[in-house]
C-alpha positions in Angstrom: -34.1 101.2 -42.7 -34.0 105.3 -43.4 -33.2 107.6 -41.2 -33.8 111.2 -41.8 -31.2 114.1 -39.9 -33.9 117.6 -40.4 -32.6 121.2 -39.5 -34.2 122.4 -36.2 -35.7 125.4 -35.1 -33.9 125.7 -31.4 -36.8 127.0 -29.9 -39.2 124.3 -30.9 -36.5 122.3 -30.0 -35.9 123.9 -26.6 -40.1 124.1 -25.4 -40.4 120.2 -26.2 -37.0 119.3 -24.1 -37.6 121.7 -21.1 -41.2 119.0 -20.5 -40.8 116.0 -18.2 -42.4 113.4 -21.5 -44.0 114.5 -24.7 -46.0 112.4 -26.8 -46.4 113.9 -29.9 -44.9 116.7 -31.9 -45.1 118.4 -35.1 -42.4 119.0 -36.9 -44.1 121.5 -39.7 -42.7 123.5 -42.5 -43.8 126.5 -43.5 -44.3 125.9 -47.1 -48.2 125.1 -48.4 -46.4 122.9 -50.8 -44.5 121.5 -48.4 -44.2 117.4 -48.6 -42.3 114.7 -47.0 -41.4 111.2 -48.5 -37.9 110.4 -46.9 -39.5 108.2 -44.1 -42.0 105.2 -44.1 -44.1 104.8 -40.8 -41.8 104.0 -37.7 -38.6 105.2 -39.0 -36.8 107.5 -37.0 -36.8 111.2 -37.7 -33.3 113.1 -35.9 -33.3 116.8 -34.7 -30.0 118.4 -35.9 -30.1 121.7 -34.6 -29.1 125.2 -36.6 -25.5 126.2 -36.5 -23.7 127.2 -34.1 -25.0 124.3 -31.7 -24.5 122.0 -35.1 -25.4 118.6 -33.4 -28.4 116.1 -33.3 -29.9 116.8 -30.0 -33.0 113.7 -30.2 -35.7 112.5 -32.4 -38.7 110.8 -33.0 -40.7 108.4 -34.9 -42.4 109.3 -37.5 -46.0 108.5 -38.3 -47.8 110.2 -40.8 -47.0 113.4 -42.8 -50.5 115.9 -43.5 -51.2 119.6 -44.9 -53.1 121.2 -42.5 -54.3 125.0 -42.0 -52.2 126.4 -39.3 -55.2 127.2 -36.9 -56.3 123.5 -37.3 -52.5 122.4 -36.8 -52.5 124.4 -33.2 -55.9 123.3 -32.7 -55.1 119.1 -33.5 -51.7 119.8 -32.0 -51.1 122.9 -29.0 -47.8 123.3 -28.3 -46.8 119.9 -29.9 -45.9 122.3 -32.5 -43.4 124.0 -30.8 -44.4 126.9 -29.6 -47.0 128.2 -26.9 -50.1 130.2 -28.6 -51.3 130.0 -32.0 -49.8 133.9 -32.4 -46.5 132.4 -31.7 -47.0 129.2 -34.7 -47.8 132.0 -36.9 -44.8 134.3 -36.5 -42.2 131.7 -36.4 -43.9 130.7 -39.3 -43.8 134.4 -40.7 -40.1 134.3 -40.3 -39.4 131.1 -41.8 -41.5 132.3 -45.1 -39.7 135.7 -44.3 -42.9 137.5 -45.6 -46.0 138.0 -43.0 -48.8 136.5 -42.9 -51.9 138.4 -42.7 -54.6 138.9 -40.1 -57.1 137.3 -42.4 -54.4 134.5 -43.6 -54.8 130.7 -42.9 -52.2 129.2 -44.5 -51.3 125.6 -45.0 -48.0 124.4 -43.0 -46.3 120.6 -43.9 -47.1 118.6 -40.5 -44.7 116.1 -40.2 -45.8 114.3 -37.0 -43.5 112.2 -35.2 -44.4 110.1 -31.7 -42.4 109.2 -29.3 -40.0 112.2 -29.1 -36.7 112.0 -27.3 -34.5 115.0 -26.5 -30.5 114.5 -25.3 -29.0 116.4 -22.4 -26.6 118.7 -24.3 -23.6 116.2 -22.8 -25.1 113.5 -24.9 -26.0 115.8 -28.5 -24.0 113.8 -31.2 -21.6 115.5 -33.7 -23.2 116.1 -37.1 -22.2 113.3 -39.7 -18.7 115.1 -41.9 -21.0 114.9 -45.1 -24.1 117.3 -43.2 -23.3 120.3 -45.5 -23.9 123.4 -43.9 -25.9 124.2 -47.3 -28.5 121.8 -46.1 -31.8 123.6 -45.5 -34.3 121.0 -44.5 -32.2 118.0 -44.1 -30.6 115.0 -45.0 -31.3 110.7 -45.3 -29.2 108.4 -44.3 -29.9 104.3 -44.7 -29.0 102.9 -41.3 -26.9 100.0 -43.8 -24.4 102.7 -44.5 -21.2 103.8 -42.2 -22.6 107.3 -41.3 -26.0 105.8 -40.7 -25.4 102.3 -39.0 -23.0 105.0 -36.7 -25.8 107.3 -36.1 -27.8 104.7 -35.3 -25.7 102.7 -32.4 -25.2 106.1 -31.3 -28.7 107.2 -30.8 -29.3 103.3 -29.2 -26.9 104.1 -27.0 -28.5 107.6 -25.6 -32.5 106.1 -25.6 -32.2 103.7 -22.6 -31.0 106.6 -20.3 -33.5 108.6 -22.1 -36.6 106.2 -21.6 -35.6 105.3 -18.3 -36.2 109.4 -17.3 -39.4 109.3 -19.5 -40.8 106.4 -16.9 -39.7 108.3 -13.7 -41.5 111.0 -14.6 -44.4 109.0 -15.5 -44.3 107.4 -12.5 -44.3 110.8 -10.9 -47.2 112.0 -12.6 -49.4 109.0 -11.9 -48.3 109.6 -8.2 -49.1 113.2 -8.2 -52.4 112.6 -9.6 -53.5 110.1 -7.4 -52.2 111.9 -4.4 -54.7 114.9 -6.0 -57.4 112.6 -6.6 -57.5 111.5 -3.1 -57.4 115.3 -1.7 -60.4 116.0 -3.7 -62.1 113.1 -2.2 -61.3 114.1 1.3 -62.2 117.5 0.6 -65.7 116.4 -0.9 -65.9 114.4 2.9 -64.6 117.4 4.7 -67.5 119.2 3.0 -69.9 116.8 3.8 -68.8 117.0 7.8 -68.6 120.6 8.1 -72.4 121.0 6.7 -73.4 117.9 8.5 -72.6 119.6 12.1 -72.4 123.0 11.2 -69.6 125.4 11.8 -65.6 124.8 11.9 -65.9 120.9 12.5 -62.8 120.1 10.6 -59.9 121.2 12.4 -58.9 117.2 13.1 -59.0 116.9 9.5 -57.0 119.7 8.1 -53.6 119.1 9.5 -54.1 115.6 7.4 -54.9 117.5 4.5 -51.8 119.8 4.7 -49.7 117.1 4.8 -51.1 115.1 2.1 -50.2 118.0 -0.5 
């Protein structure tokens, strides 16, 4: 099995980590001839971030790779790509190309897409391997039946669980929270109904309930 160790942008790193569970992400590259053959479907994909933080900080599993204009790559992906407007893809990918793109310009980006992301508390970000050269641009492959990648690999094992087991509390936060909002609209819709029913300001018994419930 492969696993691939790519060079990270911290603030796509930083939007997708700072979110209770993300499903999907993009990792692009700004290159129309961008392409990407290091991983076969459900391999894992490692975020190493730029120096001086210099350690893999979570990862994903990859799934497909795609060249996509970058207004159809915000408008499959939204802030799965790492940033928060369309404006914002564009100008980190501006810098990354280190010419501007222009008004008119739709360029083509590399979309790397990789489910199941997973982002470390900086306590648990793991040392880049010794042979990482800092002259690596866009990253490195490892085969998990070497040293440095069987070691990447327990070590990543060892961070998921704690990782996953956050992912499900705040899943299980989210379902509460939206069924706790589903049933205020439905009391709300009765409340409604009462208050034209009878006329007037016939829910005061109801309201303190209501307060509460949020």
């Amino acid at each position: 099995m492969q696993l691939f160790v790519g060079v990270t942008d911290w603030n796509w790193w930083s939007l997708h980590a700072g979110k209770p569970f993300v499903e999907e992400v993009n990792f692009w590259r700004p290159s129309p001839a961008a392409s990407f053959q290091a991983l076969n479907a459900g391999e894992m994909f490692l975020f190493k971030l730029h120096s001086p933080r210099n350690a893999i900080a979570g990862g994903g599993f990859f799934t497909r790779f795609v060249s996509l204009p970058v207004s159809l790559a915000w408008e499959a992906f939204g802030e799965g790509n790492g940033a928060k407007s369309l404006a914002e893809v564009r100008a980190r990918i501006s810098f990354y190309r280190r010419t501007p793109i222009a008004a008119t310009e739709d360029p083509n980006i590399g979309c790397i897409l990789l489910e199941e992301p997973f982002f470390f508390s900086e306590k648990g970000w793991i040392p880049t391997p010794s042979d990482f050269s800092a002259n690596v641009v866009v990253g490195k492959g490892y085969d998990t039946a070497s040293e440095t990648g069987q070691l990447l690999w327990q070590q990543v094992g060892q961070r998921l669980q704690a990782v996953r087991l956050r992912a499900q509390d705040a899943r299980r936060i989210n379902d509460l929270e939206a069924s706790v909002l589903a049933a205020l609209k439905i009391n709300s819709a009765q409340v409604g109904r009462i208050s034209r029913n009878f006329g007037g300001d016939k829910t005061r018994h109801i309201s303190p309930y209501l307060a509460t419930a949020k």
